[in-house]
N, C-alpha and C positions, 0 to 999 in steps of 0.2 A: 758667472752668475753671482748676483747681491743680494744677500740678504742681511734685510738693518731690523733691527728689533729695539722696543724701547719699553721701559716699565710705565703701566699705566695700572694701577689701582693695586699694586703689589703683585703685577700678574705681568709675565714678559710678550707683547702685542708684537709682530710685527707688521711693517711699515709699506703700503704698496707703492706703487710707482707715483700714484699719484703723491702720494705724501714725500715723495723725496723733496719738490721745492717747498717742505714746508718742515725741514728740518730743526729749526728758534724755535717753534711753536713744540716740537714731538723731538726732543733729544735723542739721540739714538746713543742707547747704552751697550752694544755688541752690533759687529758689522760684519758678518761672516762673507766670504768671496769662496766659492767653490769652482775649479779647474776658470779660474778668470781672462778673459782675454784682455787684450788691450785696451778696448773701448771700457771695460770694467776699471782697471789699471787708474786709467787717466780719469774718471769719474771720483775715486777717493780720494786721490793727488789734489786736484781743483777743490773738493767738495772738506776736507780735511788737511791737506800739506802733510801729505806720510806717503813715502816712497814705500809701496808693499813690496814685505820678502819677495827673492823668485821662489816658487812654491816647488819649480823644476829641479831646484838644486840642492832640495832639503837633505837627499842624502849624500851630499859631498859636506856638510858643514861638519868643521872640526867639532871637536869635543869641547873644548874650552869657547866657543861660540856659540853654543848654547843657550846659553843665561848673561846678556849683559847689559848695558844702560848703553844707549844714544847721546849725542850732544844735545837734543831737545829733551833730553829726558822719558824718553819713551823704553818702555824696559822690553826687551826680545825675549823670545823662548821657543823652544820648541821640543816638540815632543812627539811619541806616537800612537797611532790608535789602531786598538784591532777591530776588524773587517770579515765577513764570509765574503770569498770568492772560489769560485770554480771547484765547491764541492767542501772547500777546505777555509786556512785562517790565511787571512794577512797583515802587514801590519803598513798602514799608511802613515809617510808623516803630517804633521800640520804645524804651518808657523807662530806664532802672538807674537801680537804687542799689544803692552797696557800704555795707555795714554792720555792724559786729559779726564782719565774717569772714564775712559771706553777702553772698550774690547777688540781688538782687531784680528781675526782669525783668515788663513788662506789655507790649504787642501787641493788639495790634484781632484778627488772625490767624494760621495759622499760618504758619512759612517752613518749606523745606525745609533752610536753614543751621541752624536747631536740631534738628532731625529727625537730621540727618548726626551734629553734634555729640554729640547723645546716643547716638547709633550708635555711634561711635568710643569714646565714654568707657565705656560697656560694655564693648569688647570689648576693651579694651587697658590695664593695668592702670598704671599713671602718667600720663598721659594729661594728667590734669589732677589739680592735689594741692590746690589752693585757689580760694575765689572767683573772684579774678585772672585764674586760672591759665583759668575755664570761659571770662571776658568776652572775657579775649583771644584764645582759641581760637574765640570765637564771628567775629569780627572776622578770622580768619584765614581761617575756612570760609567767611565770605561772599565775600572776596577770589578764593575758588577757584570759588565758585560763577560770579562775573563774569567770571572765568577762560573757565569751559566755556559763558556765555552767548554772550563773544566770538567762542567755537570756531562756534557755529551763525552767529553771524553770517556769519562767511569761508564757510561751505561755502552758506548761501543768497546772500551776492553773488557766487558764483562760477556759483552755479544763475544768475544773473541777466547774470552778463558773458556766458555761453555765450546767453543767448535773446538780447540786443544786437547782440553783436559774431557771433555765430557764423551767422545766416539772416537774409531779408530779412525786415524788422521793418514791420508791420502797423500800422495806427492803433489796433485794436481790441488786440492783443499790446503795443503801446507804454504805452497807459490801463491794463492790467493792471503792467506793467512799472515804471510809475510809484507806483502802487500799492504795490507790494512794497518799493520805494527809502525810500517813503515811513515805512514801518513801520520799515525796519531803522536809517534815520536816528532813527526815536524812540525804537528800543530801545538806541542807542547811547549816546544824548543820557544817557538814565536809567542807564545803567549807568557813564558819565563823572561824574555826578552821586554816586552813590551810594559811587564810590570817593572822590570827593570829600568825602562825608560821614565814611566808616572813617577816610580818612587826620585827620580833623582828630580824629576819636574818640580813636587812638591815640594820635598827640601830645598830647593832652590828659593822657592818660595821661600820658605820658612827661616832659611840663613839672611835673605834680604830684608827682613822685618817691613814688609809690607802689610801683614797682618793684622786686623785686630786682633784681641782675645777671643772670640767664637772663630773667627776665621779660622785664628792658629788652632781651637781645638778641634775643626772640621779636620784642616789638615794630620793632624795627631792622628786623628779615628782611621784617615784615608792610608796613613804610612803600619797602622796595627792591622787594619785586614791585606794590604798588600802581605806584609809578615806572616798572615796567617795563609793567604795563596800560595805563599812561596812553598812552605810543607807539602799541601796539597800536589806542585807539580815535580815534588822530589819521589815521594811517593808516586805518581804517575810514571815519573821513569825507572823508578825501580821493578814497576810492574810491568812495564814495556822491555827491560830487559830481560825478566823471568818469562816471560811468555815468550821473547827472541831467542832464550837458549831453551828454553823445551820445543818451538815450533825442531829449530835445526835437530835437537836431537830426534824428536820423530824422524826425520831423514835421513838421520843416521842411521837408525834402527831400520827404516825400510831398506837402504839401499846394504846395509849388512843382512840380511835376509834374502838378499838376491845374491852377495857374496858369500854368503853359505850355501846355496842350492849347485852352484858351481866349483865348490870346495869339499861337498859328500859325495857329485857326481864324480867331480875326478880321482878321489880316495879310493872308493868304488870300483873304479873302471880299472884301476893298476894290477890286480891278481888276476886278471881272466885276460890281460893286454900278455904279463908276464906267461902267463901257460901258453896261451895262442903262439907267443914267441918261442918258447919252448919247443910247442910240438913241431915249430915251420921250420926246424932246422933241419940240415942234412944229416942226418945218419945214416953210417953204412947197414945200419938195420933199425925197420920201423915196425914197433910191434903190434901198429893200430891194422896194416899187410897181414897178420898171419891171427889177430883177435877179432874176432865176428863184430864184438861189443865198442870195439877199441877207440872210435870218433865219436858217439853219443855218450861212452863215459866220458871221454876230453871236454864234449860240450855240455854236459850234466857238473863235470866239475868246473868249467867255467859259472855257470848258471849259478854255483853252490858259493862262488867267492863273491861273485854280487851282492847276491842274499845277504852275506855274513854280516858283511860292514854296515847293511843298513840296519842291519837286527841288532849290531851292537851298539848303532847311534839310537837308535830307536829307546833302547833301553837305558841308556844314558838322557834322555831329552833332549839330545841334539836338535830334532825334527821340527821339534817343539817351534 
């Protein structure tokens, strides 16, 4: 799919089908292709002469291929954006090229940081006044969106510190508990990651001196709050791993509570095992034969050795 967009009255329009043979007249200042086929492909090619990225292969591109100039002069980039999918985050990549004073953007699918983007440049009329002006805004609204994924994060470890710390914590409530630790550490990991990706996008920017002066201080403002997100998901992990070592040691403490019940039973059980054995022996004289009383005292004092040990765990807080 194509989507061309062009500035009309300080306000980013875009362009329907019909306006594509009318491209001289309505410039198209950003050209976005989302999961594009071929008939897409060969429409920019004839329509432009730029061979678009494969969008398929964005995660095999080296590292030092990232950020570089063409023989035409067309500058590459690419970068990633985060996503909800399937309950959770992910992180899609997407390619650019600046060229000519356009935008050329490809994507496997959609984000909701260009969905916003185009929202805003609607409805706000400067917004954005060049190529530049959309990439970097793009990179801005992903920031915000990592922003408000952070926001979920805090209010589900917080749903998570209350089931912990707040009631007594279950084996079956622990394995769920984990579970959800489990999720928020990977949502965080990917969205450390992904800032990770913008900031190095930006500076690349910013080392190419492509910039004007506002541009470059958009970009400045965009590399201070990534800085400041970055806190935000150190602190997240730090909290993910204090709630990872209290869930286990709830566990601990349960399942050492089931090896105490098996460690007073059997303490227990050894003086009344030891007489029993005692009395089963062969003697050539047994005085339990000639005492009326002689096997209810045996089993009286059986009974009495049980008691003991639990009486003295008891008063120790063993039990407890």
């Amino acid at each position: 799919m194509i989507n061309l967009f062009t500035l009309v009255n300080g306000r980013l329009a875009q362009l329907d089908e019909a306006a594509f043979a009318a491209l001289d007249a309505a410039p198209p200042v950003w050209i976005d292709l989302v999961d594009p086929d071929e008939a897409d492909l060969d429409w920019v090619r004839n329509h432009f002469d730029l061979a678009v990225p494969d969008w398929r292969a964005l995660g095999d591109i080296e590292e030092s291929a990232r950020f570089f100039e063409d023989d035409s002069g067309g500058l590459h980039l690419r970068a990633n954006f985060l996503i909800e999918r399937d309950g959770g985050y992910a992180n899609v990549a997407a390619a650019f090229v600046l060229r000519d004073g356009r935008l050329y953007s490809v994507r496997g699918e959609e984000s909701p940081v260009f969905r916003l983007l185009r929202l805003r440049a609607r409805s706000r009329p400067g917004y954005v006044e060049n190529a530049l002006d959309v990439l970097l805004e793009l990179f801005a609204v992903d920031v915000e969106h990592s922003a408000d994924a952070l926001e979920d994060g805090y209010r589900e470890l917080e749903g998570i510190s209350k089931m912990v710390l707040g009631e007594k914590l279950s084996d079956t409530q622990a394995g769920e508990v984990l579970q959800r630790i489990a999720r928020e550490e990977d949502m965080n990991g990917r969205i450390r990651q992904n800032l990770m990706e913008t900031r190095r996008a930006v500076s690349s920017l910013m080392r190419g001196r492509l910039l004007d002066k506002e541009q470059f201080n958009d970009a400045r403002q965009i590399m201070r709050d990534i800085d400041s997100l970055d806190g935000h998901t150190a602190f997240l992990f730090d909290k993910i791993n204090f709630l990872m070592d209290a869930t286990v040691g709830f566990i601990n403490i349960n399942q050492n509570k089931i090896i105490k019940i098996f460690s007073v039973a059997s303490v227990a059980l050894l003086p009344p095992t030891l007489i029993a054995s005692v009395y089963g022996m062969n003697f050539g004289h047994m005085p339990e034969l000639e005492w009326r009383w002689g096997y209810p005292f045996a089993l009286g004092l059986m009974a009495l050795s049980v008691a003991a040990p639990f009486w003295y765990f008891q008063r120790k807080g063993w039990l407890r």
